[in-house]
VMD Tcl script that draws the C-alpha trace (Angstrom):
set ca {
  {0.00 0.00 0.00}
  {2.54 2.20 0.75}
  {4.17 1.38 -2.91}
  {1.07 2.21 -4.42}
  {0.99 5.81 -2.60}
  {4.52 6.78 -3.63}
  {3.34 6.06 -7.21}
  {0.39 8.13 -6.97}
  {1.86 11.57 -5.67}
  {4.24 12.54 -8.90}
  {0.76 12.12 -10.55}
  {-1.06 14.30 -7.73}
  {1.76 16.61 -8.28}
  {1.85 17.24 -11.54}
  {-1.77 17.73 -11.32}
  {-1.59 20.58 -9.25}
  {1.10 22.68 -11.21}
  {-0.90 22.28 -14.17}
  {-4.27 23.98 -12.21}
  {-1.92 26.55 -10.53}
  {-0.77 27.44 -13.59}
  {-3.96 27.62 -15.31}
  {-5.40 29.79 -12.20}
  {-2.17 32.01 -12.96}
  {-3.31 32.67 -16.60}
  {-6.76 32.99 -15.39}
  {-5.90 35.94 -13.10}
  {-2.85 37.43 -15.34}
  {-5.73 37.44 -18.16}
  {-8.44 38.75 -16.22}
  {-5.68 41.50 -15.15}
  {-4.55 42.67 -18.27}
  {-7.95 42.42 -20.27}
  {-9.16 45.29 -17.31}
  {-5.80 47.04 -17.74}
  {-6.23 46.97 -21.99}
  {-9.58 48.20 -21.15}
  {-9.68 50.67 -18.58}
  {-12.06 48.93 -17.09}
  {-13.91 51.32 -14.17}
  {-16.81 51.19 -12.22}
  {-19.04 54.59 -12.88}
  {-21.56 56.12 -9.81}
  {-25.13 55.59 -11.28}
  {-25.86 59.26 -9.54}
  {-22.80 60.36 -11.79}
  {-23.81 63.16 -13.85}
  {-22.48 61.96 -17.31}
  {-24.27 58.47 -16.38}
  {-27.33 60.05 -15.76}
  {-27.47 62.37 -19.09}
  {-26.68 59.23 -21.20}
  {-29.39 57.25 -19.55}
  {-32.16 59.71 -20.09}
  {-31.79 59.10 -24.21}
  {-32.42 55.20 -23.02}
  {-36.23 55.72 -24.02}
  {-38.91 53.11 -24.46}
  {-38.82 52.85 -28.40}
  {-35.07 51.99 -27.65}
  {-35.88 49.03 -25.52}
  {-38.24 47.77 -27.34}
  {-35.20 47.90 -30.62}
  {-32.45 47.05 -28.64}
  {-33.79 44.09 -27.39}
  {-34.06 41.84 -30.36}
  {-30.53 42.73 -31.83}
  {-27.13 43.93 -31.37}
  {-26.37 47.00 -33.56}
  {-23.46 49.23 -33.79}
  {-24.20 53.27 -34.92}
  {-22.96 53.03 -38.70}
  {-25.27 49.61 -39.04}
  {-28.15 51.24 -37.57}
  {-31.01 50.40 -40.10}
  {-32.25 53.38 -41.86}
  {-36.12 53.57 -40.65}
  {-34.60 53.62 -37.35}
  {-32.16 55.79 -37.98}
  {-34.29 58.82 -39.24}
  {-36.46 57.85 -36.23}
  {-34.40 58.65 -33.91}
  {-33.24 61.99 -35.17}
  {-36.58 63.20 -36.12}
  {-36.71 63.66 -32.14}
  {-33.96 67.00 -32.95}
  {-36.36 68.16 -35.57}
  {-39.35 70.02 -35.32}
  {-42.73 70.63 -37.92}
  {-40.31 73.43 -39.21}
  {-37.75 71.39 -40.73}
  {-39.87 69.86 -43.05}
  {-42.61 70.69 -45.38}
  {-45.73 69.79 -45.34}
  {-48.04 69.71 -49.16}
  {-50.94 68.75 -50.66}
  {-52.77 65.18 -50.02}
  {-50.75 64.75 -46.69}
  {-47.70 64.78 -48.38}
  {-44.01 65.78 -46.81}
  {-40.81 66.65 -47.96}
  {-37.44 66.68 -45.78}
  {-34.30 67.76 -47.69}
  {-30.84 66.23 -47.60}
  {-29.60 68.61 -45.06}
  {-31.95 69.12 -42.60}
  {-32.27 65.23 -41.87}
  {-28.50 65.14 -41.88}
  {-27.96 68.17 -39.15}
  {-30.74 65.77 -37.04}
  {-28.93 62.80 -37.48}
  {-25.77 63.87 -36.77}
  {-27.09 66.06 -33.49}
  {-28.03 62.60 -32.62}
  {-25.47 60.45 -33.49}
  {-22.39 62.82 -33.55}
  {-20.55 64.35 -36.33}
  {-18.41 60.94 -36.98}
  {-21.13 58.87 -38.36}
  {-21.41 57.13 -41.35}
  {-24.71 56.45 -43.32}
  {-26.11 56.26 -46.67}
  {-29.57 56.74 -47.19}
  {-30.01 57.15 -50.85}
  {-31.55 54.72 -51.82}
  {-33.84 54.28 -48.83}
  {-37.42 53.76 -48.72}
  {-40.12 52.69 -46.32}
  {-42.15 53.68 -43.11}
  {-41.16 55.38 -40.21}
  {-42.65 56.46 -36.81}
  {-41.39 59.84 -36.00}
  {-40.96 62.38 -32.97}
  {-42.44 64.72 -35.27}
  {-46.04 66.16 -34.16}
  {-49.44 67.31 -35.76}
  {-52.25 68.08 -33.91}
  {-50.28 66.52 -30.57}
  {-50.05 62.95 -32.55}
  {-46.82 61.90 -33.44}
  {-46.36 61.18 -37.31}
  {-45.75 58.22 -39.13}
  {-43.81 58.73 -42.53}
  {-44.11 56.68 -45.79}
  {-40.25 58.34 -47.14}
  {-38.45 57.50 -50.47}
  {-35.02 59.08 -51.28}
  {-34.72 61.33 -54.11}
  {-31.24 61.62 -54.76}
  {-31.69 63.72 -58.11}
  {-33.39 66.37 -55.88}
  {-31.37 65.43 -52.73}
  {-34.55 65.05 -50.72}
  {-37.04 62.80 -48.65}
  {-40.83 62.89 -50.12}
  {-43.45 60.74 -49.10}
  {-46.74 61.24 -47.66}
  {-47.35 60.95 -43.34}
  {-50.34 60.51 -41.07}
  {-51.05 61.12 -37.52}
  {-50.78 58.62 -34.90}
  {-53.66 58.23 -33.36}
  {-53.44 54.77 -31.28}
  {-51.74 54.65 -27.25}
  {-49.47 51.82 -26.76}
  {-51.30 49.40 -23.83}
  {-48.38 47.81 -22.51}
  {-45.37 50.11 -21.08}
  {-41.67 49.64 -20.86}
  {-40.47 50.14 -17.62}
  {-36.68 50.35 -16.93}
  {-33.80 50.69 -14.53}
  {-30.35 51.44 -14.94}
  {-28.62 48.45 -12.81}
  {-24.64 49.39 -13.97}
  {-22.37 51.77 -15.14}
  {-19.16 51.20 -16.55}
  {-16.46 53.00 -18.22}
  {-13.75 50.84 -20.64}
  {-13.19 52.93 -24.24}
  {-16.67 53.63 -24.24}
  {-19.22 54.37 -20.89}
  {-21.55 51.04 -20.67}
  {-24.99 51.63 -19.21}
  {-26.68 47.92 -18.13}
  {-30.20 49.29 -18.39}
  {-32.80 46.52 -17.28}
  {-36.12 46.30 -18.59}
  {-40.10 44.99 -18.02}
  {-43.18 45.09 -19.87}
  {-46.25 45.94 -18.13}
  {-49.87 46.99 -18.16}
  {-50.99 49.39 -15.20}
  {-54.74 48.06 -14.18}
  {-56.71 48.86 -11.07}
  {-54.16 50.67 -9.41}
  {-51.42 47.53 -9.89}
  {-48.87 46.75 -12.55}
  {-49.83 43.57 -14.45}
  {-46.06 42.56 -15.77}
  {-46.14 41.04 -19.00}
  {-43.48 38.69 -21.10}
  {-43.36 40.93 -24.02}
  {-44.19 43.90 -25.83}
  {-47.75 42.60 -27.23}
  {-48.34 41.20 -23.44}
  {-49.37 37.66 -25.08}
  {-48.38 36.37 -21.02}
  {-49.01 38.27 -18.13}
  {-46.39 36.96 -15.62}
  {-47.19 38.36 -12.78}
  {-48.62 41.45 -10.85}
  {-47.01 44.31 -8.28}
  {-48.18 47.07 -6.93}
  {-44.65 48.82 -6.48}
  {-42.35 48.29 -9.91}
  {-39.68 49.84 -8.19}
  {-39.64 46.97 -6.07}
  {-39.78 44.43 -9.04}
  {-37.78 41.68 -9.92}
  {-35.44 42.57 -13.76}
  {-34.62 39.42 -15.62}
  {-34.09 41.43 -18.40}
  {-31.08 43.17 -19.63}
  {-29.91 45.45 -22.43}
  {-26.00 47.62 -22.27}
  {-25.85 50.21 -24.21}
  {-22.70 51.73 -25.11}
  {-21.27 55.67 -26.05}
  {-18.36 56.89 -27.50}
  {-16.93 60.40 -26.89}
  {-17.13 61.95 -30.65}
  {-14.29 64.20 -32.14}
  {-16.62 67.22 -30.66}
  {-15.95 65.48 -27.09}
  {-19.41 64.57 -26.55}
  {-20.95 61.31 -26.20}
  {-23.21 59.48 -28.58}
  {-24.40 55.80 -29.28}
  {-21.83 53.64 -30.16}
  {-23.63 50.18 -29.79}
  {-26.03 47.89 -27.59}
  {-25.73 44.40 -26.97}
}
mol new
graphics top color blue
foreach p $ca { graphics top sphere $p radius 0.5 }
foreach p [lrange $ca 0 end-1] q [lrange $ca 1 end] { graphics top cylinder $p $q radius 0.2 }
display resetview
């Protein structure tokens, strides 16, 4: 028996180098990756935290959600979305038979006020709906667009918005962090507010409802979005991605 030991422990030996050194390359890696980084943990009462979470809004959720997207892949409907939020009734112009016209420039000073001066986009040859931040009549517009790149302008025709959404988006910023970029963990429920409580739903269309509270600050997130921005060469921060 003793034999049998003395066999065993170059074995048992050799089996522990081999997991110290593999804990060693865990921790060295783990070390530098935050070093390469930058990696640091941001106040969620800091002030630049706070500014970037306010443009979080529902409509955001509700994209980010379903796919990853980085600013210069952003699909155009949603791009023109978002920046019709820097644009008022006088940037565009409204004609006959509900029809609208946005020129080349006016879109582009909106979607670069809301994406920063670095992006990169081509819209030229775009064409389909979009829900604005535009307003008539207190009803946000939705825009049927085509690019007309002869004329180096948006026409299309729009109509008011008439319908509420039923089921709301509510969400909490959970973590900040700050690498190249500031990271904002923003976690997210659908509900449906009903006698006074919050009936929480599994998605958007509330096909489920989960469960109810009467407090959704006191409510369990399972669900998580991070949104990312980059300071721009004007030192400001804009969207950079969301995962």
């Amino acid at each position: 028996m003793k034999h049998s030991r003395n066999r065993l422990t170059p074995f048992l030996v050799i089996s522990l180098l081999v997991l110290i050194w593999i804990l060693i390359g865990v921790i060295v890696y783990k070390l530098m990756n935050g070093r390469i980084k930058n990696y640091k943990k941001l106040r969620l009462d800091d002030d630049l935290v706070l500014e970037l979470y306010s443009y979080v809004t529902e409509d955001d959720i509700l994209f980010y959600r379903k796919n990853a997207n980085e600013v210069n892949k952003l699909p155009g409907d949603y791009l023109i979305s978002k920046a019709s939020s820097f644009m008022t009734p006088e940037d565009v112009e409204f004609v006959d038979n509900n029809g609208i016209i946005i020129d080349y420039e006016s879109l582009d000073s909106a979607i670069k006020t809301a994406y920063g001066p670095d992006i990169k986009y081509n819209l030229d040859n775009f064409k389909g709906e979009v829900d604005t931040y535009l307003e008539l009549n207190d009803h946000r517009l939705r825009l049927n667009l085509k690019a007309d790149k002869d004329k180096k302008q948006y026409v299309g025709t729009y109509k008011e918005i008439t319908s509420v959404r039923d089921v709301n988006v509510y969400r909490r910023l959970v973590l900040a962090t700050k690498t190249d970029t500031v990271n904002l963990r923003v976690g997210y429920a659908f509900y449906k507010e009903s006698n006074g409580k919050y009936e929480i739903c599994n998605d958007e269309n509330c096909s489920k409802l989960i469960n109810e509270v009467s407090d959704l600050d006191s409510l369990e997130i399972k669900d998580y979005v991070t949104v990312s921005f980059v300071k721009a060469s004007d030192e400001v921060y804009y969207y950079a991605s969301n995962s």
